[in-house]
C-alpha positions in Angstrom: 4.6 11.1 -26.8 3.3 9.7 -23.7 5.6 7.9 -21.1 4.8 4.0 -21.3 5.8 3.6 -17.8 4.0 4.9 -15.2 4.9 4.9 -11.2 3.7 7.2 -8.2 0.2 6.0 -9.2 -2.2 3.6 -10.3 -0.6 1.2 -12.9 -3.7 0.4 -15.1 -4.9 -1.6 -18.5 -0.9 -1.8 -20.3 0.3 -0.4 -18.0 0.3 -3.0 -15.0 2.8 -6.1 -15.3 2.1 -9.9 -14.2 0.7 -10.3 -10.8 -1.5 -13.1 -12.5 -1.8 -15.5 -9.3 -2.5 -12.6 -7.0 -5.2 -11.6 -9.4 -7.0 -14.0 -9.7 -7.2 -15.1 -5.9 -8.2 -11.2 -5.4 -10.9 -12.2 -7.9 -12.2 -15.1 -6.6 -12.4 -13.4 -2.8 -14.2 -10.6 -4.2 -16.6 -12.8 -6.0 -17.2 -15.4 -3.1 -17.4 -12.4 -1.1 -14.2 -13.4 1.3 -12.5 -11.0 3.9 -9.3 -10.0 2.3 -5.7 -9.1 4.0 -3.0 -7.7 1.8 0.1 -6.7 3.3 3.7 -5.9 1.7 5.5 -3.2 2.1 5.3 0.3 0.7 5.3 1.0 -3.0 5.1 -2.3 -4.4 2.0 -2.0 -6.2 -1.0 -3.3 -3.9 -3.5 -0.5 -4.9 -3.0 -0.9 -8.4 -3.4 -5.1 -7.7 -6.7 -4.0 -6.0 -8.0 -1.9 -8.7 -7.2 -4.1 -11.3 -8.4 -7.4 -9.6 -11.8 -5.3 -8.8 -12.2 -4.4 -12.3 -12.0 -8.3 -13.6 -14.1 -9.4 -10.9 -16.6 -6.5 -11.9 -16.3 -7.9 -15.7 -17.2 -11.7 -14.5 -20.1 -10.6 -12.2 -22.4 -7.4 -12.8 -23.8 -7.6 -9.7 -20.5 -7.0 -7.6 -19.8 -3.4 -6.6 -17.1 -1.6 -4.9 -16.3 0.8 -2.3 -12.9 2.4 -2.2 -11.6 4.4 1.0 -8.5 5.9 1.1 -7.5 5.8 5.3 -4.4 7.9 4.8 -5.1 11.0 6.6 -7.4 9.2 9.0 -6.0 10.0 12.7 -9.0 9.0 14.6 -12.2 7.1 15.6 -14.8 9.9 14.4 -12.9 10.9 10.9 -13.3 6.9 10.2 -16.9 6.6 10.4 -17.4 9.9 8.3 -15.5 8.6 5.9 -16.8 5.1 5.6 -20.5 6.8 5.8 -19.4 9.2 3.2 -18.0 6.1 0.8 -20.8 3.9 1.3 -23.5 6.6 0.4 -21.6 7.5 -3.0 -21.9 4.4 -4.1 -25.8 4.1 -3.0 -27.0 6.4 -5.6 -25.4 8.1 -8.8 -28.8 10.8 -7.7 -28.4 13.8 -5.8 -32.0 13.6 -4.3 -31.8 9.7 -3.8 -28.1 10.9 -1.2 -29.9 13.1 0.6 -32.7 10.3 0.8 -30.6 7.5 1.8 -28.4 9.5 4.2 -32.1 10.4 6.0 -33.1 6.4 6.0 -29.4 5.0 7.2 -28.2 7.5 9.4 -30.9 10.3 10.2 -30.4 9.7 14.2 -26.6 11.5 13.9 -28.4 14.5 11.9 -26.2 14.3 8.9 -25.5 17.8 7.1 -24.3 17.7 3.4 -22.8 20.2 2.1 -21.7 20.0 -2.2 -19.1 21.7 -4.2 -20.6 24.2 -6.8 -20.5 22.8 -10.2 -19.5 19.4 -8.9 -22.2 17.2 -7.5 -20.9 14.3 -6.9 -19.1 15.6 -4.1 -20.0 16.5 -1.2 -18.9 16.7 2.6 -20.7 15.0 5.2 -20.9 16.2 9.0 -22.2 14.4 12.1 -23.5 14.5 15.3 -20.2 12.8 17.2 -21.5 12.0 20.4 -24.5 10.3 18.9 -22.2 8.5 16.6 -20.0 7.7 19.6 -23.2 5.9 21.8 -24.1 4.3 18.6 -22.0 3.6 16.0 -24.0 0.5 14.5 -25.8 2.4 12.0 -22.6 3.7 10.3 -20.7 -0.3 10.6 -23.8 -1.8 9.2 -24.6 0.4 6.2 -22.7 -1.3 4.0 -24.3 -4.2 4.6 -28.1 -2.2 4.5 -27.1 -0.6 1.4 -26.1 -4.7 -0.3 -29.4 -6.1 1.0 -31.9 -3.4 -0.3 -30.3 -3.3 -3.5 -29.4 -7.1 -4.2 -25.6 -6.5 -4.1 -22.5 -7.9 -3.6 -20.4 -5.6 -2.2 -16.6 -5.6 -1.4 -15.2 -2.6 1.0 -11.9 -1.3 -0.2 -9.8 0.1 2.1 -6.3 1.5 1.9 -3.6 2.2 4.4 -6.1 0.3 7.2 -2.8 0.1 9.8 -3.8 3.6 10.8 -6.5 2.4 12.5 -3.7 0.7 15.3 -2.7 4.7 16.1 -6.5 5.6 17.1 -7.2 5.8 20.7 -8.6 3.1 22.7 -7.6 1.5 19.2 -8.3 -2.2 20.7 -11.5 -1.7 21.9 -12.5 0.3 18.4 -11.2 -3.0 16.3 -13.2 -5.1 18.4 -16.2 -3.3 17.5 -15.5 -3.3 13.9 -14.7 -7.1 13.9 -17.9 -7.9 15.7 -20.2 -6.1 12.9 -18.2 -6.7 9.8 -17.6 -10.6 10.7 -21.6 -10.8 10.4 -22.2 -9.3 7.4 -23.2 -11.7 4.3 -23.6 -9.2 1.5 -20.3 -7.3 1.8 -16.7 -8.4 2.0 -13.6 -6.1 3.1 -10.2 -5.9 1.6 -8.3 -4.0 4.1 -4.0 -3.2 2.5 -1.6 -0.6 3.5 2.1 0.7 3.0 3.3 -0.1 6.6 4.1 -4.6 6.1 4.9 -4.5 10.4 1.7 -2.6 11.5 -0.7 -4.7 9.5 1.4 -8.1 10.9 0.4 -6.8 14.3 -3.2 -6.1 13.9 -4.1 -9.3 11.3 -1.4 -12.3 12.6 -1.3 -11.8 16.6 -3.6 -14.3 18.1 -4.5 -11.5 20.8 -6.2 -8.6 18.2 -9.5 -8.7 17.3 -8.7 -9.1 13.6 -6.7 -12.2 14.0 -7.9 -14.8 11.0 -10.6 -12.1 9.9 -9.9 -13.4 6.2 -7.5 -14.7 4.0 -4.2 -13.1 3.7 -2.2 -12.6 0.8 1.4 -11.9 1.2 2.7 -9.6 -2.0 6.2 -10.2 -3.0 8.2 -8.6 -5.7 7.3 -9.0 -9.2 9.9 -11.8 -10.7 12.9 -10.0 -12.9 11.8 -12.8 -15.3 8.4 -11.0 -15.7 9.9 -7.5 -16.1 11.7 -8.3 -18.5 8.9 -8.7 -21.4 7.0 -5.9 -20.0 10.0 -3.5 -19.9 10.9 -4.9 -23.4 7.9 -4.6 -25.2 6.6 -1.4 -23.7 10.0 0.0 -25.3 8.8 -1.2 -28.6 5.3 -0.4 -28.0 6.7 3.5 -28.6 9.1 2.3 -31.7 11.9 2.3 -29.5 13.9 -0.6 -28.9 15.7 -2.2 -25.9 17.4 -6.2 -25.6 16.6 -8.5 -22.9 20.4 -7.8 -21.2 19.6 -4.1 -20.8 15.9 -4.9 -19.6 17.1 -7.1 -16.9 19.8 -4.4 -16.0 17.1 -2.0 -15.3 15.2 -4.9 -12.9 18.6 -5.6 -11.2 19.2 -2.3 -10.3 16.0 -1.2 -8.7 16.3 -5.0 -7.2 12.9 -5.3 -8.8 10.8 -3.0 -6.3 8.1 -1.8 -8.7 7.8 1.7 -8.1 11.5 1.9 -9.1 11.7 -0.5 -11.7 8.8 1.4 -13.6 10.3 4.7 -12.8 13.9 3.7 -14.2 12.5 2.3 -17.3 10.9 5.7 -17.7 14.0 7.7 -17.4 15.9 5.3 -19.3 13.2 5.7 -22.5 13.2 9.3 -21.8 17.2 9.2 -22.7 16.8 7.0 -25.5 16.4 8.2 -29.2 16.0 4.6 -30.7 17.9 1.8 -29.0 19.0 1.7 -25.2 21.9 1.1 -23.8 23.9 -0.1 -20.5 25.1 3.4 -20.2 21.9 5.1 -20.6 20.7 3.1 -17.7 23.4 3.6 -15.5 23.0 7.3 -16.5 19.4 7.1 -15.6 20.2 5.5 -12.2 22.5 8.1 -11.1 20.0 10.6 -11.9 17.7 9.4 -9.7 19.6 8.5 -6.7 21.2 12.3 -7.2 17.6 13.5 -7.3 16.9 12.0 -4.1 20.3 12.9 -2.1 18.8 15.5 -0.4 15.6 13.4 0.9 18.2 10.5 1.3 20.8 12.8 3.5 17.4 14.5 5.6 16.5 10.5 6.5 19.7 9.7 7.7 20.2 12.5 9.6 17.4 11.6 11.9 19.0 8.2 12.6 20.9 7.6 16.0 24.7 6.6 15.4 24.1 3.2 16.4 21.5 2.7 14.0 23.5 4.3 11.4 26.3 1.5 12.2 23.6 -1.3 12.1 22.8 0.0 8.3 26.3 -0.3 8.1 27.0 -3.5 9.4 23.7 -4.9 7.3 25.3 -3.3 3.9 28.6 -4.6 5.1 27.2 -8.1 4.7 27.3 -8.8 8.1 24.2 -11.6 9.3 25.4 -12.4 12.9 24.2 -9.3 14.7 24.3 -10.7 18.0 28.4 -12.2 18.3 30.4 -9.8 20.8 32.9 -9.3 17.9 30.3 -7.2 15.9 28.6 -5.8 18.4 32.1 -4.4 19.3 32.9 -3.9 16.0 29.9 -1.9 15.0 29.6 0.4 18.3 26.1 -1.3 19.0 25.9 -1.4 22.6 24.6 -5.0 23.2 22.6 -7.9 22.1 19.3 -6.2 23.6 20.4 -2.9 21.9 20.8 -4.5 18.4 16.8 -6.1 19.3 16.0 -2.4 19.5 17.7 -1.1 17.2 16.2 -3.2 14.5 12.5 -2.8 15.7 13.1 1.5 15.4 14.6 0.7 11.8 11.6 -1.2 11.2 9.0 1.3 12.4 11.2 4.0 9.8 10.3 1.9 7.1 13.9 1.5 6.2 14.4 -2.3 7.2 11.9 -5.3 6.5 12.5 -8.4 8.2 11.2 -12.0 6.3 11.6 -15.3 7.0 14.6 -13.8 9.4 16.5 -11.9 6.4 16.5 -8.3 6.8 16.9 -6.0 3.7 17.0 -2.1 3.3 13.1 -1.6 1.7 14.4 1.3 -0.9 17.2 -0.2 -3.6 17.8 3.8 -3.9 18.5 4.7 -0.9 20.7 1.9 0.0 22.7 2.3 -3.1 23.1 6.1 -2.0 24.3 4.8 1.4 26.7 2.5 -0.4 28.2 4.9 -2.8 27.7 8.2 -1.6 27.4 7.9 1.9 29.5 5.5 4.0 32.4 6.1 1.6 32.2 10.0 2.1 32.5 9.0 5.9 
């Protein structure tokens, strides 16, 4: 029998929870064609939001089309514009010959080279003449917006884990140019989202970076326990197996509703359940997994300076006053400035978020490993 909870990728048709308001504001940006900036932190479900949002807005309006680029492995200036080129001519044509066409009429002056996988078509690799590209990199920023106005589209760029861009060199001057051509466009909209919440503040909510107010931004937060709980409850009965409220909210409350975690806890917990589950099954399932990720858990820490080790201490120790003597002293933290730093390098790690001036440790499983496992042992 299949698993009715899926994390570690796209949550789609049953199996995506809620996120009704964030839908349908993604919606009605893609629609009215309006710059979009989503930005939470990692693993709480902003590609799946994406996909899903795209695929309603697809439903209402026929003529809206979408280009998805994955920036995850992209280190540098050149990689970006052969992947955007590559992206935006997939979507141009479903025909091999029309490609080969198109990639002649928008960006024959960077001799483009194609090369396809036997057997598979659709795919293809596309190389360029970089310095060309380099003098003149309009053709390749505007295409998009070429590809829209030949064909009567509306067309909404998609692009995942866009912080990257910030670790390019000369990255300023490279985000200026891509403001200054995508700011003019009127057939094509851009989503830009990724995993790292600080990075994306710093490129889309400092007044001095080109992409300051580029579009509306849309803040994730955590999906509500009081949503989890129908989902987790009826996707339990959804397989004939059974679950009350008390234990569905137990499941939430652990993983502190973080989605990835919820979803994969309520997996392990139906996994261990024959027909009804229980408060021990749960807390048998969380075990598991925080065992399962000791070693990962013990490999992070490791690489963590002592003082930022006693900060993660002090923060689990319920401590909120970080800058009084008494717990600098306390704590081993140096000073006030130190603690400043500290924080920012704990941030960076993705191991601390700081909103509306509360900081919390981003993974509920690693925090309960550090709790349980960890500071006692030392």
């Amino acid at each position: 029998m299949e698993t009715p909870f899926v994390f570690g990728k796209l949550a789609v048709d049953r199996n995506f929870t809620n996120r009704d308001n964030e839908r349908v504001r993604l919606a009605g940006n893609f629609a009215g064609l309006v710059n979009t900036v989503l930005i939470s932190p990692r693993r709480w479900g902003k590609s799946s939001l994406v996909q899903k949002s795209a695929l309603e807005a697809i439903s209402a309006d026929k003529n809206l089309h979408f280009c998805f680029l994955d920036a995850f492995n992209i280190r540098t200036e050149e990689q970006f514009y052969l992947a955007l080129a590559s992206e935006v001519l997939k979507i141009s044509s479903s025909k091999l010959d029309v490609i080969i066409e198109n990639a002649k009429r928008f960006i024959g002056v960077f001799l483009p080279k194609l090369s396809f996988s036997p057997g598979h078509q659709d795919e293809f690799s596309l190389s360029l003449d970089w310095k060309e590209v380099k003098k003149h990199p309009d053709a390749i920023l505007d295409m998009a917006e070429t590809v829209a106005t030949e064909k009567g589209w509306k067309l909404v760029i998609c692009i995942d884990e866009f912080q990257n861009i910030s670790t390019f060199e000369n990255q300023l001057a490279f985000q200026k140019k891509l403001r200054s051509h995508w700011q003019k466009h009127q057939h094509v909209a851009y989503c830009l989202y990724g995993s790292k919440r600080h990075m994306l503040m710093d490129v889309f909510t400092s007044s001095s970076m080109p992409f300051y107010k580029f579009g509306d931004i849309l803040f994730l937060e955590k999906i509500h326990r009081d949503n989890w709980i129908p989902f987790i409850c009826s996707r339990f009965e959804d397989t004939q197996k059974h679950i009350n409220e008390n234990d569905a909210a137990l499941i939430a409350d652990l993983a502190e509703c973080h989605p990835y975690y919820v979803q994969q806890l309520a997996q392990q917990s139906w996994l261990r359940t024959a027909t009804a589950c229980s408060e021990e099954i749960i807390r048998e399932a969380h075990e598991g997994i925080v065992s399962q990720l000791s070693l990962l858990f013990q490999s992070k820490t490791e690489e963590l300076s002592t003082p930022q080790i006693n900060f993660l201490k002090a923060l689990l120790d319920g401590v909120e006053k970080f800058s009084s003597k008494n717990m600098i002293d306390d704590y081993q933290l140096g000073s006030s400035a130190n603690v400043s730093r500290i924080k920012k390098a704990l941030e960076n790690k993705e191991i601390i978020d700081i909103m509306a001036g509360n900081i919390l440790v981003l993974d509920p499983m690693y925090k309960n490993w550090l709790v349980t496992r960890y500071f006692i042992k030392n």
